[in-house]
Each structure stands twice: as C-alpha cells, then as structure tokens.
C-alpha positions as CSV (number, residue, x, y, z in Angstrom):
1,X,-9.6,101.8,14.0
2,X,-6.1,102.3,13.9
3,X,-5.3,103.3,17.4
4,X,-1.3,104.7,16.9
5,X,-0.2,108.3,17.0
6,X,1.1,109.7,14.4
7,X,3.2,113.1,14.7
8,X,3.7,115.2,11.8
9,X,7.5,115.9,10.9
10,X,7.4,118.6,9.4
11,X,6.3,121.8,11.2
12,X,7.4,125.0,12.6
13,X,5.6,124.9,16.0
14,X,5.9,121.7,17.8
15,X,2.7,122.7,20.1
16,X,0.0,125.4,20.1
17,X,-2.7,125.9,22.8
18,X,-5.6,127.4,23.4
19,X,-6.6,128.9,26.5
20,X,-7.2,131.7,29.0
21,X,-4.4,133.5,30.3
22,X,-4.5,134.3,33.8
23,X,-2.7,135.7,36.8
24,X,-2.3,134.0,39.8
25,X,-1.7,135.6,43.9
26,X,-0.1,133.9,45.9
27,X,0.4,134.9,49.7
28,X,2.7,131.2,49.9
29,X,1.6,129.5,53.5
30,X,-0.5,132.4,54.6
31,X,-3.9,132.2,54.7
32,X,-5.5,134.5,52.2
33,X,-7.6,136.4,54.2
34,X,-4.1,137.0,56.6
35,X,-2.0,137.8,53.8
36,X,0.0,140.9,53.7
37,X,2.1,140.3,50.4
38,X,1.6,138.0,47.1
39,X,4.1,136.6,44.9
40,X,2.2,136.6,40.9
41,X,2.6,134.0,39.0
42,X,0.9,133.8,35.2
43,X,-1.1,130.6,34.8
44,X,-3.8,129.1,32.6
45,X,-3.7,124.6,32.1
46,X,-2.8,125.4,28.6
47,X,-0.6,128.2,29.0
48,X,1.4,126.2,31.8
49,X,1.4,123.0,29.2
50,X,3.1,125.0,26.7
51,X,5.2,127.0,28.7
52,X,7.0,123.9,30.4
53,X,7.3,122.1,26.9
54,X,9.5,125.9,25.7
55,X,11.0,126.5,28.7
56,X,12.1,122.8,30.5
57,X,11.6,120.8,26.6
58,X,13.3,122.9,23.9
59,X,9.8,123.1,22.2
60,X,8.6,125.5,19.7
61,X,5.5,126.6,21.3
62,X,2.1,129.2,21.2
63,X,-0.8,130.2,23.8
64,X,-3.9,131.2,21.5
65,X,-5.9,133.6,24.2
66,X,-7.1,137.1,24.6
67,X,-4.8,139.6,26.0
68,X,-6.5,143.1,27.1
69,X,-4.1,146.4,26.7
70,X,-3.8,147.2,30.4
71,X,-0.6,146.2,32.6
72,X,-1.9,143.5,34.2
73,X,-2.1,142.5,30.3
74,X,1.4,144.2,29.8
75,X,3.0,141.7,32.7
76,X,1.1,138.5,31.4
77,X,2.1,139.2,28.2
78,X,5.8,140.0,29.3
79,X,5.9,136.6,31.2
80,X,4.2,134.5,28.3
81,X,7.2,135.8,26.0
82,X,10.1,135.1,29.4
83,X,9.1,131.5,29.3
84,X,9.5,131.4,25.0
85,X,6.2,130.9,24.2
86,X,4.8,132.5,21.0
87,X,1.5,135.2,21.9
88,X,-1.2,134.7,19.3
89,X,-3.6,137.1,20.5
90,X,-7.0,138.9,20.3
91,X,-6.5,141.6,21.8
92,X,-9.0,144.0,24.0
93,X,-9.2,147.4,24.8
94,X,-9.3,148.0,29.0
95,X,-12.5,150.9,29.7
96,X,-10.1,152.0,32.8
97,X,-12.8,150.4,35.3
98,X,-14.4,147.4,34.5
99,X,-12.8,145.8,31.7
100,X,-12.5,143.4,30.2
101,X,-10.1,142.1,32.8
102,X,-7.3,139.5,32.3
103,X,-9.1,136.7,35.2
104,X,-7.4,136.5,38.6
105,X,-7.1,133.5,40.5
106,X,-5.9,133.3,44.4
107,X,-5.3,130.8,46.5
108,X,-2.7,129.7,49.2
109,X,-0.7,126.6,49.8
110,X,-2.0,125.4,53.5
111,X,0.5,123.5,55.1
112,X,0.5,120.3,56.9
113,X,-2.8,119.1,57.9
114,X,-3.9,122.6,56.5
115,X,-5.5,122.2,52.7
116,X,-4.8,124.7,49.8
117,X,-7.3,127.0,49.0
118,X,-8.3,128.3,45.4
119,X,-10.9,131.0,44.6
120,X,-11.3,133.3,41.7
121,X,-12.6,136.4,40.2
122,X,-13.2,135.6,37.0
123,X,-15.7,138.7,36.3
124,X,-15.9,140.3,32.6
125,X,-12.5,138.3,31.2
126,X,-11.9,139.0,27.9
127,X,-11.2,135.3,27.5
128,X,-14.6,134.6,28.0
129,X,-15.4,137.2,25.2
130,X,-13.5,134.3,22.4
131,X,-15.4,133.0,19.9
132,X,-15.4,131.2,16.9
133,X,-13.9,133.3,13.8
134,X,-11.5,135.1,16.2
135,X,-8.4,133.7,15.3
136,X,-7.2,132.5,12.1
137,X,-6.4,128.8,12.0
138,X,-5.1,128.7,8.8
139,X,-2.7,131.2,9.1
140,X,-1.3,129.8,12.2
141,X,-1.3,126.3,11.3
142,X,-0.2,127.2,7.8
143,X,3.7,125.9,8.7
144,X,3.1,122.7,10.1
145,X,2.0,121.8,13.2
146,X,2.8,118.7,15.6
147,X,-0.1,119.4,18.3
148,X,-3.2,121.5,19.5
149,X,-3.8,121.3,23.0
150,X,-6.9,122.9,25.2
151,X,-9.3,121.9,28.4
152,X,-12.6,122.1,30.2
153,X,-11.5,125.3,32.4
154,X,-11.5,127.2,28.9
155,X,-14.5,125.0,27.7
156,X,-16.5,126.4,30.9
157,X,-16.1,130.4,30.8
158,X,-19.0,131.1,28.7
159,X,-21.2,129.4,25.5
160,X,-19.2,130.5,23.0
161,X,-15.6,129.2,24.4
162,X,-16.5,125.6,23.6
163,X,-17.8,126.0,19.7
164,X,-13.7,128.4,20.0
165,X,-12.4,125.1,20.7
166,X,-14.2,122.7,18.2
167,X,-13.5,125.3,15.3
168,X,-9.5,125.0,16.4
169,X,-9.4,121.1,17.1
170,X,-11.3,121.0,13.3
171,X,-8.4,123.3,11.7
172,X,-5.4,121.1,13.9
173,X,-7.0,117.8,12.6
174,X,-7.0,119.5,9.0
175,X,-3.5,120.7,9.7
176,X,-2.3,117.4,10.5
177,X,-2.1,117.8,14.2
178,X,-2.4,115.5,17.2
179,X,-5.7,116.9,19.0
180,X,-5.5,116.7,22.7
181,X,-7.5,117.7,25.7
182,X,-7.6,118.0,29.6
183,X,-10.7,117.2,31.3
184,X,-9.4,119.5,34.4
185,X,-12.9,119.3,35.7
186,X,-13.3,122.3,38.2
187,X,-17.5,121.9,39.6
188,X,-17.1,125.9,40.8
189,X,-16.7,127.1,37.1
190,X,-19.5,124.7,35.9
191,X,-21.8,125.5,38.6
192,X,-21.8,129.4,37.7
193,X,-22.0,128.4,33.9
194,X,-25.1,126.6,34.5
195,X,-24.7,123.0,36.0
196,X,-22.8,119.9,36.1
197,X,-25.2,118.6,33.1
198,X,-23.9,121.3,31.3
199,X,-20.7,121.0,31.8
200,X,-21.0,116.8,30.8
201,X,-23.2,117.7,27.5
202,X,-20.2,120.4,26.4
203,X,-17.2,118.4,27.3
204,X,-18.6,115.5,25.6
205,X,-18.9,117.2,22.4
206,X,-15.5,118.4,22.5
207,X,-13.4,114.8,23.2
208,X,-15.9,113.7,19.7
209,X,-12.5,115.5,18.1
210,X,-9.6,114.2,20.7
211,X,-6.9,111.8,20.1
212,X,-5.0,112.4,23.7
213,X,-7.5,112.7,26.8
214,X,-5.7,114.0,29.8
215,X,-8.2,113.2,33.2
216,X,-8.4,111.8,36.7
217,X,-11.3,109.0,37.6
218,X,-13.1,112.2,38.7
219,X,-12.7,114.2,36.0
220,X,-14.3,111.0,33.7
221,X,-17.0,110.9,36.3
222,X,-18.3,114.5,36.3
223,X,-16.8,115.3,33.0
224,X,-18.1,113.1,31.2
225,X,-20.9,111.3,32.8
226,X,-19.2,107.9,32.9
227,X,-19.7,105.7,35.3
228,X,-17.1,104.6,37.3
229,X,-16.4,100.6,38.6
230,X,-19.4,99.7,41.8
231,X,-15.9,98.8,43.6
232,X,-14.1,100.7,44.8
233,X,-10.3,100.4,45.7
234,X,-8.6,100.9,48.7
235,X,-6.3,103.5,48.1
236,X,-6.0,106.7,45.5
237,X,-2.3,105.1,43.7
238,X,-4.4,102.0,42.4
239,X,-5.0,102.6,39.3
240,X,-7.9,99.6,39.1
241,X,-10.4,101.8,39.2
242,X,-9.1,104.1,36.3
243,X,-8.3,101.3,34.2
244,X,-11.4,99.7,34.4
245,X,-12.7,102.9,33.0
246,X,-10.7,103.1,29.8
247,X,-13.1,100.2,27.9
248,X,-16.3,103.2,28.6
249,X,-14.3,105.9,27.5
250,X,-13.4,103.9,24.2
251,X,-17.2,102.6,23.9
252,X,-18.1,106.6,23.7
253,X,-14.9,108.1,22.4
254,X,-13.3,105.9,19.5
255,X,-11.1,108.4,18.0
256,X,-9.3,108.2,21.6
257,X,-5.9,107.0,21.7
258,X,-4.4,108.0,24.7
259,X,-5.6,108.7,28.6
260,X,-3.5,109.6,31.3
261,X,-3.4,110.9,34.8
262,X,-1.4,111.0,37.8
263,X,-2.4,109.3,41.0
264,X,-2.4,111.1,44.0
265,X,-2.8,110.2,47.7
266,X,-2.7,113.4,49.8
267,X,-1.3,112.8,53.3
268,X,-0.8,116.1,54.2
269,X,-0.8,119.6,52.4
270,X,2.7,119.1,52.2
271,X,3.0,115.7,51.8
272,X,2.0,113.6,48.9
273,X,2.2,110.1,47.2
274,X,2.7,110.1,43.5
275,X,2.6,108.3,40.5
276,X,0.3,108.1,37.2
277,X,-0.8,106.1,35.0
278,X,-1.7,105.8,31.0
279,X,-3.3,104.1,28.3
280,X,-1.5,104.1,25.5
281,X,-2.2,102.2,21.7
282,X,-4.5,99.4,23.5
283,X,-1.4,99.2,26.6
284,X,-1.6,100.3,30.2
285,X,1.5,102.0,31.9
286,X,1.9,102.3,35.1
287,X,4.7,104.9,36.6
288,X,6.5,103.9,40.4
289,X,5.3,105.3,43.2
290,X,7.4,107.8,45.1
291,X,6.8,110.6,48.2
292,X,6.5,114.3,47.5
293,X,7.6,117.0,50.0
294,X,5.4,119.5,48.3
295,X,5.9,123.3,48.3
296,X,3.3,124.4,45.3
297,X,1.0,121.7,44.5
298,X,-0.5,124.2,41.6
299,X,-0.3,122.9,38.0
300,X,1.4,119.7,38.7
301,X,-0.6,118.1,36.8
302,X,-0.2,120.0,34.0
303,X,3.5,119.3,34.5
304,X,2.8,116.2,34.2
305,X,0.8,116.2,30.7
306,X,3.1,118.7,29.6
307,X,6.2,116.0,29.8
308,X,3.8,113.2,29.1
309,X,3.2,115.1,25.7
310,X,6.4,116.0,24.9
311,X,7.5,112.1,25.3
312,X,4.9,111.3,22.5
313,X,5.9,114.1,20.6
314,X,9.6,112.7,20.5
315,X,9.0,110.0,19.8
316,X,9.4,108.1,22.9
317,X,8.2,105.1,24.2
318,X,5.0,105.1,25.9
319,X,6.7,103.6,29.3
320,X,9.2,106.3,28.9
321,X,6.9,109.4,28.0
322,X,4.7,108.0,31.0
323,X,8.0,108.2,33.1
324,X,8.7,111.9,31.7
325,X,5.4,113.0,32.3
326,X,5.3,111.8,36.1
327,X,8.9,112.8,37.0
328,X,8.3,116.5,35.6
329,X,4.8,116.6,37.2
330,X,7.0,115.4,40.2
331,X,9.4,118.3,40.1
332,X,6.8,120.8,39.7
333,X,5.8,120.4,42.5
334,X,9.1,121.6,44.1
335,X,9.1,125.1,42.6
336,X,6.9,128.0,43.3
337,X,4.1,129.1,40.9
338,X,2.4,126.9,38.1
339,X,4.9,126.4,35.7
340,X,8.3,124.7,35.5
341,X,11.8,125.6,36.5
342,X,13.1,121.9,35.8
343,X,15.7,121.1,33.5
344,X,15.3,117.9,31.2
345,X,18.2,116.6,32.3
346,X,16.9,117.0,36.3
347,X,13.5,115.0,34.6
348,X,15.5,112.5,33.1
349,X,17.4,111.8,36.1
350,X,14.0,111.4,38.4
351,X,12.3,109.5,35.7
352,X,15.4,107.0,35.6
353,X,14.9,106.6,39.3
354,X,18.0,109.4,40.4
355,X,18.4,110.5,44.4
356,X,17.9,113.6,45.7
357,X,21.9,113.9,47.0
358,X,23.7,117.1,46.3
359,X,25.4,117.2,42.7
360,X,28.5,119.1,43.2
C-alpha cells in the first residue's frame, strides 16, 4: 500500500471537524469544591483542533456539532465564530429545564504536587442526540476539502455518535479528504456508555477509515485493545515503547499512515517534561525534549495535533510538522483555557529551538 499523504489542492475549507461543543469552568488553582468564581472557556478535542488551525494557522476551518438555542448555546456559538471557525450546526430547541443542554465540563488546575481535576455533567446533550443523516456531507464537502478530523470522546456519548462519524469519514474519503482521528481515550465516558470492551469494539471500527491516528501508548492500549511491549521503559519521554507499537497498529490498521503523540513526564502539576513523537510514511520522528512551567495543562494535546496537522497540511516535512506540532502543544500550555493564543511565528520560533528572553 502506498503509505504517502496526499492533500487535495483544491478546496475551500482547509479542515472540518466533527464533534461536541462544550463549555468548560474553570475556578484556575482553586479547588472546585472551594471555588467562588469560574473563568468559561468553550472546548471540545475537535473544536480546539480546528479553532487553533483558524486562529494561530490562518486555516479555513468548520466544527460539525449540535448547538441548542439557549445562551449557554448563544456564548458557544459566539466564541466558535471569535476564534474564525465556520458553525455547521443541528440545531435544538432548549424545553427551559432540562434540555437538551450544551455538556459542561469542570475541572481545576492543582498546583505543584496537587493534580488537576476533570469532572463532567454531560446529562441530556444534544450532541449525544447526532446521528447519521443529520448533516449533509455533500453539501459541505461540495467545495473541496483538505481534512476531516473527529475522536473517541465524540465516539463515546451515545450509539449513534460513532455510525455520525463513519457516515462523515465515508463522505471526506469520497470528497477527497485526509481522514484523521484522536484516540483521546477518556475510561469515565466509556465506563457510563457501557464498558472498556465497548469502547475497544467502537473505536476499532472507526480507525478501519483513518489515515492519521492521533494517540498516546495508553490510548492504543485501552482504545484499541493492543498490546503493548512486555518491557517496559524507564521513563514516560522514551518513546521505545510507543514505537514498538506502530508494527500492531499497522498489522490491524493498513490504511494508517500516520501516528503521533506527545510524551509526557509529569513532575509536578506545574511542572512537565515534553516532547512527542510520530510515525510518519514508514519513518519515526522524534521531537527534543524540553521543561514546561505549566499554567493550563487542558487541550495541549490537541495543540499539539492541531500544529502537527497543519505541518502535513502545508506541506511540510514530517521532522518539521512533528516540530510544529510539539512546539504549539508546548505553548498551549502557557495560556489559559483549551485553545490557543500563540502566534505561528512564536511556534516557529520554539520549534527552531528560540529562548524564552524578552523580545523588545
């Protein structure tokens, strides 16, 4: 099989994803059940992918979700369209009591020896309501496409989510569309949709149709039911273990040509390692290693696919578009909230190796 990428030239929207929208309360260092205030930010792993590539990448980009006429709906909707991405909606009628709701997530950023905490209340979201024939694929491919994007935490909200995704990674293939997916295993959502075998039959059914796989050893483990190496390695930045992995994944998953992840070693709440690693048309990238003073450790690693996709999608080198993908993932992690505030010259300055010293 012919293992390259190839991204179509001609199309209106450089990226389109599919996903639930959600909004996210944030009390900062405070513990939640201490908290007094919360900042909001609007989140969902494929909103955030396509909101860095507009805002931070200059991409032409769309979030395919449900949106529910109420004003938690109204501010989602208002931020979706502040970070230039394009809303393609169903949309949902709030009863004034219990919904549908647009999800809620909460969580708090610990500090020091003090972990993060995330919790939802996902309870009657209309995103969870999507199913297949609810959107037009035609339509919205109809003008060229480069890439359809989705991932497991969509995949787990209810049955007919998955057979949503399918339909749209069938119409993106059709359109001419690079087709990936983020594992972003998460075992609470699985365990309330039924069970980790569940959540391995689904997922596996869904990467049948990927070309771009986006997922931490973990996340291959529990996501997909493949084994991992019997030894183990001694610290969370070698990527042996990950590697080793790749020749399974291929074994199950041919159409694959592309898996990536960042590596992680978490030394305090506020303190990480970081680098990542891909494999990329048969070669295997790895990015430096550097130290993170974290502030919001929330969707950097969709910062990091999100950069990592917009390298392939430019045509990029695969060392380079590794090195975009870490060094935005990187600066995520500096800013508060789940999605980016990075310019691509700041990522191209940390993914050529630049200091933090004051540009004046």
């Amino acid at each position: 099989m012919d293992n390259s990428l190839t991204i179509r030239p001609d199309r209106d929207l450089d990226f389109v994803a599919l996903g639930a929208l959600v909004h996210r309360l944030d009390p900062g260092i405070v513990p939640f059940r201490k908290a007094t205030e919360c900042q909001i930010h609007v989140s969902g792993g494929e909103f955030n992918c396509a909101a860095n590539l507009a805002d931070c990448f200059g991409m032409r980009t769309a979030i395919v979700s449900a949106m529910v006429d109420y004003p938690i709906g109204d501010l989602i909707a208002e931020r979706v369209k502040a970070m230039g991405v394009t809303g393609i909606y169903k949309r949902f009628t709030h009863d004034g009591v219990r919904g549908p709701n647009m999800a809620a997530v909460y969580s708090d950023r610990g500090h020091g020896i003090r972990p993060p905490l995330v919790f939802y209340n996902r309870a009657n979201e209309a995103a969870a309501c999507l199913q297949p024939g609810d959107f037009d694929w035609k339509r919205i491919f109809a003008r060229g496409v480069g890439w359809f994007h989705s991932g497991g935490i969509f995949a787990s909200l209810s049955p007919t989510t998955p057979a949503l995704i399918v339909e749209g990674m069938r119409a993106a293939r059709g359109a001419g569309a690079v087709v990936s997916f983020d594992l972003n295993y998460r075992p609470k959502l699985w365990t309330v949709a039924g069970s980790d075998s569940r959540g391995v039959d689904t997922i596996s059914q869904i990467v049948e149709h990927v070309d771009v796989l986006v997922g931490n050893e973990e996340d291959l483990q529990r996501g997909l039911g493949i084994p991992g190496p019997e030894t183990r390695v001694a610290s969370p930045l070698d990527p042996a273990n990950f590697i080793a992995m790749i020749e399974r994944v291929l074994a199950r998953f041919p159409r694959i040509r592309a898996v990536a992840t960042t590596l992680r070693e978490v030394q305090s709440a506020t303190h990480h390692r970081w680098s990542a690693v891909a494999w990329i048309d048969g070669q295997t990238h790895v990015a430096p290693t550097i130290d993170l003073d974290v502030l919001d450790r929330v969707g950097g690693g969709d910062g990091f696919a999100s950069g990592f996709f917009y390298g392939l999608l430019s045509g990029e080198s695969p060392e380079e578009a590794l090195k975009l993908g870490w060094a935005h993932g990187a600066l995520l992690t500096t800013f508060p909230g789940d999605t980016t505030m990075a310019t691509l010259e700041q990522v191209r300055a940390v993914a050529g190796g630049a200091s933090a010293r004051i540009q004046r």
